[in-house]
C-alpha positions in Angstrom: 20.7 -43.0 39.3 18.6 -40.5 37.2 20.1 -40.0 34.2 18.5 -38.4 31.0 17.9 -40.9 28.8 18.4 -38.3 25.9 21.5 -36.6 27.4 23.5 -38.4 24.7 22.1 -36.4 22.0 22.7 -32.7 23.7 26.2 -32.1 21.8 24.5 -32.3 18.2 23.5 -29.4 16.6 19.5 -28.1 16.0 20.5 -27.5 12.1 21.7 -30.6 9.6 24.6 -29.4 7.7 28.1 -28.1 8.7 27.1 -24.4 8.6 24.9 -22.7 11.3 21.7 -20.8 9.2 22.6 -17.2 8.2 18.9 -15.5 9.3 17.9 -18.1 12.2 16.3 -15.5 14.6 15.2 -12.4 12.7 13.2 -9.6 14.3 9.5 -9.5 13.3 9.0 -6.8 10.8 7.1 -3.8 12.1 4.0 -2.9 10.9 3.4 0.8 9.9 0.3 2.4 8.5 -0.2 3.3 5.0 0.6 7.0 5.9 4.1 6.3 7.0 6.2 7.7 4.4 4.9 9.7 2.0 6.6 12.0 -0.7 6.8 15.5 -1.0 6.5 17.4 -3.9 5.9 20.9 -4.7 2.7 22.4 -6.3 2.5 26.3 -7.2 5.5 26.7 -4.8 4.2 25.0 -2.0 5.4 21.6 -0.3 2.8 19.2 -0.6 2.8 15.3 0.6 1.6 12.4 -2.0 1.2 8.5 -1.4 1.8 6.4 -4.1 -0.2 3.3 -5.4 1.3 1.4 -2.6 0.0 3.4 -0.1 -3.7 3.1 -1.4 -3.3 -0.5 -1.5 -2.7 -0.7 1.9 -5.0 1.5 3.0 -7.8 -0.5 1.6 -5.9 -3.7 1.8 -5.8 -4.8 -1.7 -2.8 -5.1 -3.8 -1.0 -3.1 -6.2 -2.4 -5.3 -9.1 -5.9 -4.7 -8.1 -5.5 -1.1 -7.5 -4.5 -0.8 -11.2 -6.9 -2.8 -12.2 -9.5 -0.5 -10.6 -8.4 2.3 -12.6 -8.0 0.6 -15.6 -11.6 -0.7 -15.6 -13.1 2.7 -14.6 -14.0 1.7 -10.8 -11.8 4.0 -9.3 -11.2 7.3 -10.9 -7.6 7.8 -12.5 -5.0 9.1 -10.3 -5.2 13.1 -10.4 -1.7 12.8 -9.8 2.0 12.1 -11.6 5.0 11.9 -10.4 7.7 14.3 -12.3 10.0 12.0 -14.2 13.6 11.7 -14.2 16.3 10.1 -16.4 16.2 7.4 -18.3 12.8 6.1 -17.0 11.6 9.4 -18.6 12.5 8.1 -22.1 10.3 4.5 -21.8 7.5 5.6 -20.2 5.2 8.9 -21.0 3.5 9.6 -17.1 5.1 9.2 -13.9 4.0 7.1 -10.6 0.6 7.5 -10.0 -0.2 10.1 -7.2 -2.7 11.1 -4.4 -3.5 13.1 -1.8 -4.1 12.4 1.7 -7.6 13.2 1.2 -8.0 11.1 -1.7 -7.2 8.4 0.0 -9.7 8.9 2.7 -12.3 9.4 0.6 -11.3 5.7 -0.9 -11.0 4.5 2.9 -14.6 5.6 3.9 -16.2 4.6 0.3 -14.6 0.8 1.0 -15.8 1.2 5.0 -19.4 2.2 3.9 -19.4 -0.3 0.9 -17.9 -3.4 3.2 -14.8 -3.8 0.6 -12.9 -3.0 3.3 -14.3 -5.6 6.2 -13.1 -8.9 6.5 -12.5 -10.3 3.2 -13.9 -7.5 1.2 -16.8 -7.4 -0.7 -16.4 -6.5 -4.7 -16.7 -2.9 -5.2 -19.7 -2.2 -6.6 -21.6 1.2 -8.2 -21.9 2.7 -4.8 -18.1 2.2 -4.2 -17.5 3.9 -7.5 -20.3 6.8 -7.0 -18.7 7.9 -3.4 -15.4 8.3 -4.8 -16.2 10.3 -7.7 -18.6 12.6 -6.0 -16.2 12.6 -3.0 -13.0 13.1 -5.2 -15.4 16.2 -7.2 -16.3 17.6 -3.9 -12.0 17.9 -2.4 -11.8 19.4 -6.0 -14.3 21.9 -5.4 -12.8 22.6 -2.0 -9.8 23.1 -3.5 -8.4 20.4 -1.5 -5.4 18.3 -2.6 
């Protein structure tokens, strides 16, 4: 007779606790690009999109904090950008979300490829991260680009 020693213990439950778990077998989230969703706003009439801080931060994949603290410390140019504000946010703060372009956002992308902040773990940035920016962000502005 070849009976499973363990057999005994195939009635009891996988959980301890009288309550089955609420999110056992969630769905892995789905990864989407930094250009997924980005907002619309018009400029001089015309439907334009814009990625907020987030977006940026993903694209060079940094966070949010560091982002800030790029500007803040002059490494990154400020954001060219503001979102309109509405309500009672308007009345606390004095500038909106900060805003940019698709092609702002490249420019960051190919400064932090060329740089190597964005390989592996990322180097610092550095002058020539700064330099590239600027003279690219000058350049779409010449352009006329948005």
């Amino acid at each position: 007779m070849s009976k499973d020693p363990f057999s005994v213990f195939n009635d009891l439950k996988d959980f301890p606790g009288k309550r089955e778990p609420v999110m056992r077998a969630q769905p892995k989230p789905v990864v989407t690009t930094w250009d997924a969703r980005p907002l619309t706003y018009k400029v001089n009439g015309i439907p334009t999109e814009f990625f907020r801080v987030s977006h940026l931060a993903a694209a060079v994949n940094r966070s949010v904090r560091t982002i800030r603290h790029w500007e803040k410390h002059g490494i990154i140019p400020p954001a060219t950008f503001r979102a309109p504000l509405r309500g009672a946010r308007s009345q606390g703060s004095k500038q909106g979300d900060r805003l940019y372009s698709r092609a702002q956002i490249e420019v960051v992308i190919n400064a932090a490829k060329r740089t190597g902040v964005l390989k592996g773990r990322g180097n610092a940035p550095d002058k020539d991260f700064t330099r590239l920016i600027i003279t690219g962000w000058l350049r779409l502005q010449a352009e006329g680009v948005k």
